[in-house]
TORKOL-4160 file (C-alpha; in steps of 0.2 Angstrom, whole numbers, padded with zeros to 4 digits, m for minus):
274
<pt num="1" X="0854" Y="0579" Z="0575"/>
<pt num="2" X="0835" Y="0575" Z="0572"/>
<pt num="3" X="0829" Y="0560" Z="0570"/>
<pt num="4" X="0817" Y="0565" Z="0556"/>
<pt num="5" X="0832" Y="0568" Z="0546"/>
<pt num="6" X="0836" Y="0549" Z="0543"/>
<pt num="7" X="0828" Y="0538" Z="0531"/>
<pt num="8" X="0833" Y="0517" Z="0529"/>
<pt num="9" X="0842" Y="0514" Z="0514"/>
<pt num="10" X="0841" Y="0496" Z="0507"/>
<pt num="11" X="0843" Y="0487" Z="0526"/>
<pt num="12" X="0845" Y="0491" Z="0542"/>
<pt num="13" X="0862" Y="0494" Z="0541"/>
<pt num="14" X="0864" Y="0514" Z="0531"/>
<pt num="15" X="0852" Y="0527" Z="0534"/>
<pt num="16" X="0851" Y="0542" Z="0522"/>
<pt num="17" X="0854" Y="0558" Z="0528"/>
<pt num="18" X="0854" Y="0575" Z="0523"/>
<pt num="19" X="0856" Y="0568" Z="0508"/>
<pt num="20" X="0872" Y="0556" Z="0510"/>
<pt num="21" X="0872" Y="0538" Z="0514"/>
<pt num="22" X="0880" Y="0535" Z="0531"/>
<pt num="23" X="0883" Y="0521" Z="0540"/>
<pt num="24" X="0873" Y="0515" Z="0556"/>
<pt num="25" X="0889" Y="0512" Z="0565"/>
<pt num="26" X="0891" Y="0530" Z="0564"/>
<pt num="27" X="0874" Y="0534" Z="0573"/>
<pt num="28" X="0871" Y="0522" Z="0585"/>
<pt num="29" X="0889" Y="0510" Z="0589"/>
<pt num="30" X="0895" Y="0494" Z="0588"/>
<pt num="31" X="0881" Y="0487" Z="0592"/>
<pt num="32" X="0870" Y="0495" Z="0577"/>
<pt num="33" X="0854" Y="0498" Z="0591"/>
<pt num="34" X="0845" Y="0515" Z="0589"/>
<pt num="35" X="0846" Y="0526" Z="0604"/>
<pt num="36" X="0830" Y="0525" Z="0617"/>
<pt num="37" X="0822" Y="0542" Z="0610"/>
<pt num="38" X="0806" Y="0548" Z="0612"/>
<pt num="39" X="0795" Y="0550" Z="0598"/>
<pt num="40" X="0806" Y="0541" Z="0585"/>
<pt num="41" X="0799" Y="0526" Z="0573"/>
<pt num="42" X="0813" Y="0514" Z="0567"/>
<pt num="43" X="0809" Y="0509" Z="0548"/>
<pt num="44" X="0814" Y="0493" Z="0546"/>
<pt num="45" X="0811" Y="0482" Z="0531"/>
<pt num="46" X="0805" Y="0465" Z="0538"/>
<pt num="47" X="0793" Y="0475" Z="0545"/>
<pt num="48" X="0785" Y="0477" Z="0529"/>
<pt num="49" X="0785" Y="0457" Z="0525"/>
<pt num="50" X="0766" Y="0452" Z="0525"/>
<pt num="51" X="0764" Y="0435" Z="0536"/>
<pt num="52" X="0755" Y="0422" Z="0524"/>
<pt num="53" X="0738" Y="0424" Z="0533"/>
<pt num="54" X="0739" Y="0442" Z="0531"/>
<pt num="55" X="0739" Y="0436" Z="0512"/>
<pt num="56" X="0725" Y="0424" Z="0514"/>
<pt num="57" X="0716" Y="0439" Z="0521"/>
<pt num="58" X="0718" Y="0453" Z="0506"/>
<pt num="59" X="0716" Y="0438" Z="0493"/>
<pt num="60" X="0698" Y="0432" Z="0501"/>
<pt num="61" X="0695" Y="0451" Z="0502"/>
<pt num="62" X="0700" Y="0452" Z="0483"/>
<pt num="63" X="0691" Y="0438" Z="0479"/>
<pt num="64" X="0674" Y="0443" Z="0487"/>
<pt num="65" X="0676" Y="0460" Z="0479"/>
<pt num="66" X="0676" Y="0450" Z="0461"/>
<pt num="67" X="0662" Y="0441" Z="0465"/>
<pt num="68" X="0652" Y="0456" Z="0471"/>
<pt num="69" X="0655" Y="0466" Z="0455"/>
<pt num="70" X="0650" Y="0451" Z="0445"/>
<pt num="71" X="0636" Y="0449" Z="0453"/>
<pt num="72" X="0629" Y="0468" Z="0451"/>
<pt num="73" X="0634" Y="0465" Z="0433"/>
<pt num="74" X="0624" Y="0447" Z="0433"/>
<pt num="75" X="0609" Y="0456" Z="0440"/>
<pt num="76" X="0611" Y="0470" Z="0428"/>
<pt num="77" X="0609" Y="0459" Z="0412"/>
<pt num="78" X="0595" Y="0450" Z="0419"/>
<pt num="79" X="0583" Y="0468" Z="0423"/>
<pt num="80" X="0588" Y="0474" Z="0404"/>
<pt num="81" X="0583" Y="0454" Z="0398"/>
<pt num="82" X="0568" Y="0456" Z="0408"/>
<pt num="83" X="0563" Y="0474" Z="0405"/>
<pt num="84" X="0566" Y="0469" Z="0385"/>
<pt num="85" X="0553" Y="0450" Z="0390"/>
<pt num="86" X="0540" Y="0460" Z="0395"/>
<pt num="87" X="0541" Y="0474" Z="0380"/>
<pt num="88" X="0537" Y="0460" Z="0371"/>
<pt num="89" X="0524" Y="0454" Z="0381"/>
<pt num="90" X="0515" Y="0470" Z="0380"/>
<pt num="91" X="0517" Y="0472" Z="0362"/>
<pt num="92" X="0510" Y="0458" Z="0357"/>
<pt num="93" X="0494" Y="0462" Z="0368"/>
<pt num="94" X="0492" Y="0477" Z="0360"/>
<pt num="95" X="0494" Y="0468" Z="0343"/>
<pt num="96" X="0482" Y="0454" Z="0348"/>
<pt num="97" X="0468" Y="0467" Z="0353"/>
<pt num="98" X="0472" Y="0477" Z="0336"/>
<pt num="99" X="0471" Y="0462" Z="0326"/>
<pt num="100" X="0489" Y="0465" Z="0320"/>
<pt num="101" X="0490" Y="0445" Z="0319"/>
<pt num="102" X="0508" Y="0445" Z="0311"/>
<pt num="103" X="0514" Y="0458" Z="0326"/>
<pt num="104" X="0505" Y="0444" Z="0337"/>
<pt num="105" X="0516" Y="0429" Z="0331"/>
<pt num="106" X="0533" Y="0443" Z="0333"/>
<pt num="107" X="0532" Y="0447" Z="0348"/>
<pt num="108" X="0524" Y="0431" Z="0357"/>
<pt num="109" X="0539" Y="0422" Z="0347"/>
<pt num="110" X="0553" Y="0430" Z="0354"/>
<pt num="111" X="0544" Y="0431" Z="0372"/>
<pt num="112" X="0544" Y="0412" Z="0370"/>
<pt num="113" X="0562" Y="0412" Z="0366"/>
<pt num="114" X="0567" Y="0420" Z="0383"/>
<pt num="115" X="0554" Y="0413" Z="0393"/>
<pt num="116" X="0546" Y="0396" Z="0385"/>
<pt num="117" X="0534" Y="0392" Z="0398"/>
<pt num="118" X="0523" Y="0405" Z="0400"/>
<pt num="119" X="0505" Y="0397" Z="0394"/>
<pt num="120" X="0499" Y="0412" Z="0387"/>
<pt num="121" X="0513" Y="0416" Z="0377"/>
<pt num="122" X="0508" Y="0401" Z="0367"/>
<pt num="123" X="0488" Y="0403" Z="0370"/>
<pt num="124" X="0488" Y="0421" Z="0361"/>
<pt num="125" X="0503" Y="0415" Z="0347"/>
<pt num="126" X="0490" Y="0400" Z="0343"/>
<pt num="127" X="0476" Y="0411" Z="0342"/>
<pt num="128" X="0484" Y="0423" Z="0330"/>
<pt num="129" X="0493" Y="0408" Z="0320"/>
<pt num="130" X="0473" Y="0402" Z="0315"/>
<pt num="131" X="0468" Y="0420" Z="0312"/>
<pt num="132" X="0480" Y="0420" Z="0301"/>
<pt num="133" X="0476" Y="0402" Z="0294"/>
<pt num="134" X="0490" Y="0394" Z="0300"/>
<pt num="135" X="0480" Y="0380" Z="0307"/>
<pt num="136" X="0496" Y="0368" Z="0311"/>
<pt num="137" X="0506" Y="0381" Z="0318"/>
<pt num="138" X="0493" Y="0386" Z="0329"/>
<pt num="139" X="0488" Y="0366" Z="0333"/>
<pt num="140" X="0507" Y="0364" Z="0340"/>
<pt num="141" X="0504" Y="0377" Z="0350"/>
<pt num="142" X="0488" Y="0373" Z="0358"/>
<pt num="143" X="0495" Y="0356" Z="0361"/>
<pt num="144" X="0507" Y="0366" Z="0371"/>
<pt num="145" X="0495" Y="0375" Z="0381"/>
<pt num="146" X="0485" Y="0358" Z="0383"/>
<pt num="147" X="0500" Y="0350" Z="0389"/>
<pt num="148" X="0503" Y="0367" Z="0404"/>
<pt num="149" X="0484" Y="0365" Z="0410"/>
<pt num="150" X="0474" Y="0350" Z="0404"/>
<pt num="151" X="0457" Y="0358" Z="0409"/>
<pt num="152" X="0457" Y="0376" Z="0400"/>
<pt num="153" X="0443" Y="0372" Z="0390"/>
<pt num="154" X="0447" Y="0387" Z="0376"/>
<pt num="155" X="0464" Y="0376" Z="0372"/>
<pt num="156" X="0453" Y="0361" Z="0366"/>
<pt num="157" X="0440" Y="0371" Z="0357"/>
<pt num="158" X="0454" Y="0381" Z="0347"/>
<pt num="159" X="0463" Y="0365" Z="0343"/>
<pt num="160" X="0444" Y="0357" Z="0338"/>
<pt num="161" X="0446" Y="0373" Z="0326"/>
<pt num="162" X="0462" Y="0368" Z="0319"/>
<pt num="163" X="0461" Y="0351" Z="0317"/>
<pt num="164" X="0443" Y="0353" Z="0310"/>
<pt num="165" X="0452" Y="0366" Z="0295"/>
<pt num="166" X="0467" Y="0353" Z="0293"/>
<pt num="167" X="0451" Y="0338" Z="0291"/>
<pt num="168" X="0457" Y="0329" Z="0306"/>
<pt num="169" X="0439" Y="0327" Z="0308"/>
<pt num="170" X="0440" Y="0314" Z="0322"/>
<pt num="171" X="0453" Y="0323" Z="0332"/>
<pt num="172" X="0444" Y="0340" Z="0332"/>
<pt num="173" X="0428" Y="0330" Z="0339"/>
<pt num="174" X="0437" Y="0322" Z="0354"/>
<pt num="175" X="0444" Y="0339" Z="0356"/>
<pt num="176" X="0426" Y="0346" Z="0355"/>
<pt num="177" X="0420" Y="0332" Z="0367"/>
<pt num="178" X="0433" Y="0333" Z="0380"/>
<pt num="179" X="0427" Y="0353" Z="0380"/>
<pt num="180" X="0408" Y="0349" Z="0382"/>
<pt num="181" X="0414" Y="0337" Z="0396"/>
<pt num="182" X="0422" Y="0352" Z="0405"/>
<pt num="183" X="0409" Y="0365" Z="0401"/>
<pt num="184" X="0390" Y="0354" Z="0399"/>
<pt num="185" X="0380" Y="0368" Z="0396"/>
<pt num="186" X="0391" Y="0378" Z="0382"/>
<pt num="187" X="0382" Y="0384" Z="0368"/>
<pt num="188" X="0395" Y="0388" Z="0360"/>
<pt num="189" X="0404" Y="0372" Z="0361"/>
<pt num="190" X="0387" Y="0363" Z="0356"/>
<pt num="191" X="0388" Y="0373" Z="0339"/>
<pt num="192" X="0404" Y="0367" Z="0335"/>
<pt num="193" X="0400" Y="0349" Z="0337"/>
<pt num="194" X="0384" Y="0351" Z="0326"/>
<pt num="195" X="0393" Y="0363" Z="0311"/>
<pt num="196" X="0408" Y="0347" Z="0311"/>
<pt num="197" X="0393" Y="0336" Z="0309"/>
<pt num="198" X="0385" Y="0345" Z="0297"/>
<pt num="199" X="0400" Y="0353" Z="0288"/>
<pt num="200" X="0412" Y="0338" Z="0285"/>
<pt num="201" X="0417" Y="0333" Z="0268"/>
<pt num="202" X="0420" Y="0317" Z="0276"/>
<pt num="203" X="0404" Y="0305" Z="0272"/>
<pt num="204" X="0407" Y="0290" Z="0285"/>
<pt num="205" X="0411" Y="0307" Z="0299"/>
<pt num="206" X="0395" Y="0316" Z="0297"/>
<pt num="207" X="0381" Y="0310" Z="0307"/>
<pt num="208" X="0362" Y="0322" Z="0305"/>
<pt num="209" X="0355" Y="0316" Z="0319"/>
<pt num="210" X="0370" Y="0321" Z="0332"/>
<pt num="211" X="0370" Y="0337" Z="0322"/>
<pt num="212" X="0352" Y="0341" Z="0327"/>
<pt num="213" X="0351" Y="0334" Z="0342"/>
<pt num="214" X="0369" Y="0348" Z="0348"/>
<pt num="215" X="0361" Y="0360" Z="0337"/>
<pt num="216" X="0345" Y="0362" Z="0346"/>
<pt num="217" X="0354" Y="0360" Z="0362"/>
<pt num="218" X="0367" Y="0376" Z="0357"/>
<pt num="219" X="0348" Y="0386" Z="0351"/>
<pt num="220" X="0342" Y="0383" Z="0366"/>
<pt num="221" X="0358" Y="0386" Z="0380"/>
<pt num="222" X="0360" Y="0404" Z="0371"/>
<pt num="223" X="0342" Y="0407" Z="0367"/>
<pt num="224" X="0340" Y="0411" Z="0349"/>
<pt num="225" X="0350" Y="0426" Z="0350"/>
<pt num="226" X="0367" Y="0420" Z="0340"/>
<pt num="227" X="0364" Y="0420" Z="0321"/>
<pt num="228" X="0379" Y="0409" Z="0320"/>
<pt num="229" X="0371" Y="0394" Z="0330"/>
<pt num="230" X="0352" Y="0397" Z="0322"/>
<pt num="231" X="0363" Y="0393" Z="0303"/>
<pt num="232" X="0370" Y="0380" Z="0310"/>
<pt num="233" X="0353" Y="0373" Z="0316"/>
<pt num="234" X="0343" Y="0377" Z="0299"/>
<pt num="235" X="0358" Y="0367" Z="0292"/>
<pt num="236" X="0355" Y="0353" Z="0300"/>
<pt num="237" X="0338" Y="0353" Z="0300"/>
<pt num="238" X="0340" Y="0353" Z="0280"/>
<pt num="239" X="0350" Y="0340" Z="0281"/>
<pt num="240" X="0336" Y="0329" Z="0292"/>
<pt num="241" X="0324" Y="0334" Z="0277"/>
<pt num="242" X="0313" Y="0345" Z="0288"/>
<pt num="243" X="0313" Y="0358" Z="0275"/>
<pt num="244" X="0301" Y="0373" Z="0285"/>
<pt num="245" X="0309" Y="0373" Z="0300"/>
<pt num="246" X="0326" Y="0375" Z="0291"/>
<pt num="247" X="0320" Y="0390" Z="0284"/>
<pt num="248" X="0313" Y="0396" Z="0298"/>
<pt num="249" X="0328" Y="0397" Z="0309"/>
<pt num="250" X="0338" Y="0405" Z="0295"/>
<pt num="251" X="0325" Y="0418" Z="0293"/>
<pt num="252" X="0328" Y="0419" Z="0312"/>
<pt num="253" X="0347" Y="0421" Z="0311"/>
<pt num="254" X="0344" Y="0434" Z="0296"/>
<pt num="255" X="0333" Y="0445" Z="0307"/>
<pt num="256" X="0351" Y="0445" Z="0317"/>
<pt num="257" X="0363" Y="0447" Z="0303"/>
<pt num="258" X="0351" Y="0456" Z="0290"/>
<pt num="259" X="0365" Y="0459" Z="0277"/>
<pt num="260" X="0376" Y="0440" Z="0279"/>
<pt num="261" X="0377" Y="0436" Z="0261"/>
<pt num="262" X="0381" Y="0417" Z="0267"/>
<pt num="263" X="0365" Y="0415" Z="0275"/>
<pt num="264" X="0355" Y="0423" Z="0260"/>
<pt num="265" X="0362" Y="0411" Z="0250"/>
<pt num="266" X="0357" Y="0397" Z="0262"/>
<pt num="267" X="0339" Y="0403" Z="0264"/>
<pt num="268" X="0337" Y="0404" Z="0244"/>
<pt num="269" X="0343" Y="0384" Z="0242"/>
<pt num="270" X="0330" Y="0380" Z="0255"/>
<pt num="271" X="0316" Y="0390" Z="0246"/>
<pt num="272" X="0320" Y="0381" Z="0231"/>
<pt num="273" X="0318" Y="0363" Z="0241"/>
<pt num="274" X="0300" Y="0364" Z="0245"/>
């Protein structure tokens, strides 16, 4: 008989073989013990009872394998959410630099929606909200921006923009001023504070002698050469009664902006004053 020929059946007390159920006693004796023969493997079922830390063991191993796949999964929502953030970041660059303002507002919107701390997600969304004369839109942003870095002196000059269009004339100049305090020697920031001086509707606000005073200063820091700051200094020197040098300096700014139908106006209403 060979040994390869027996198969346990339910116990240790049958074995099957060649094909009939036959009792161990027949086998092995009395004493239901396998002979001592080389090169057979006794079957027996407790043998295949796992212990409990044998348990432990495959669920830990179960358990670390769960974790792992989510993980990988975790990780793989997170590229595709990033890789869509930056898309958008991209885009509205590319909108901003085309001028395609409502692109701008889109894109930045939906960046700020995944990522709402980026600063210049907010500093490009305001610029395009008061291109697109969405002056309080944009002032919420800038306040946001302000709020991230309280020394980017752009942030205060485009909320100075805002708030001057929306008449919040006293809030635009501390804006303005808290931006010349940054930057002394800004022409640009000069101009502002002279055309607000100049420019509000506001009576008890405008002041002609501040107004000259930044407007000479703002000719000077960019040396003649920005019709925008040479109109805003004939304005104020119109509104100081000096008359010839008014017109003067918007001859000046014409000479940069021949065909600026504003300043042509500007220049004929001065003529007419002498």
């Amino acid at each position: 008989m060979r040994h390869a020929d027996l198969a346990v059946l339910k116990g240790e007390d049958k074995v099957q073989y060649r094909g009939e159920e036959v009792s161990l006693l027949r086998f092995w004796g009395g004493n239901n013990s396998p002979p001592a023969v080389s090169g057979y493997t006794h079957v027996c079922t407790s043998n295949l009872k796992l212990s409990s830390s044998s348990l432990h063991i495959i669920a830990l191993f179960l358990f670390l394998l769960l974790i792992s796949s989510t993980s990988v999964q975790a990780d793989d929502e997170f590229a595709e959410k990033y890789k869509s953030y930056q898309q958008h970041i991209k885009s509205g660059q590319s909108a901003l630099q085309k001028k395609d303002y409502p692109a701008v507002i889109t894109n930045y919107s939906k960046a700020i929606e995944m990522s709402p701390y980026e600063i210049n997600s907010y500093y490009n969304r305001g610029i395009a909200f008061y291109k697109s004369g969405q002056e309080k839109e944009a002032e919420m942003d800038f306040d946001r921006v302000i709020v991230m870095d309280p020394r980017m002196i752009s942030a205060y000059v485009y909320r100075g923009l805002c708030r001057e269009k929306l008449s919040k004339y006293k809030d635009a100049l501390n804006d303005y001023t808290k931006a010349l305090e940054l930057k002394p020697n800004d022409a640009g920031i000069h101009n502002n504070i002279a055309y607000l001086y100049v420019s509000s509707n506001d009576e008890i606000f405008s002041d002609k002698t501040k107004a000259l005073e930044h407007a000479k200063k703002a000719a000077e820091l960019s040396k003649e050469k920005n019709a925008e700051i040479l109109d805003t200094l004939a304005r104020a020197y119109f509104m100081n009664g000096q008359i010839k040098e008014a017109i003067d300096a918007e001859n000046k700014a014409l000479k940069l902006e021949p065909y600026n139908d504003e300043f042509n106006n500007r220049l004929k209403e001065y003529e007419k004053s002498l």
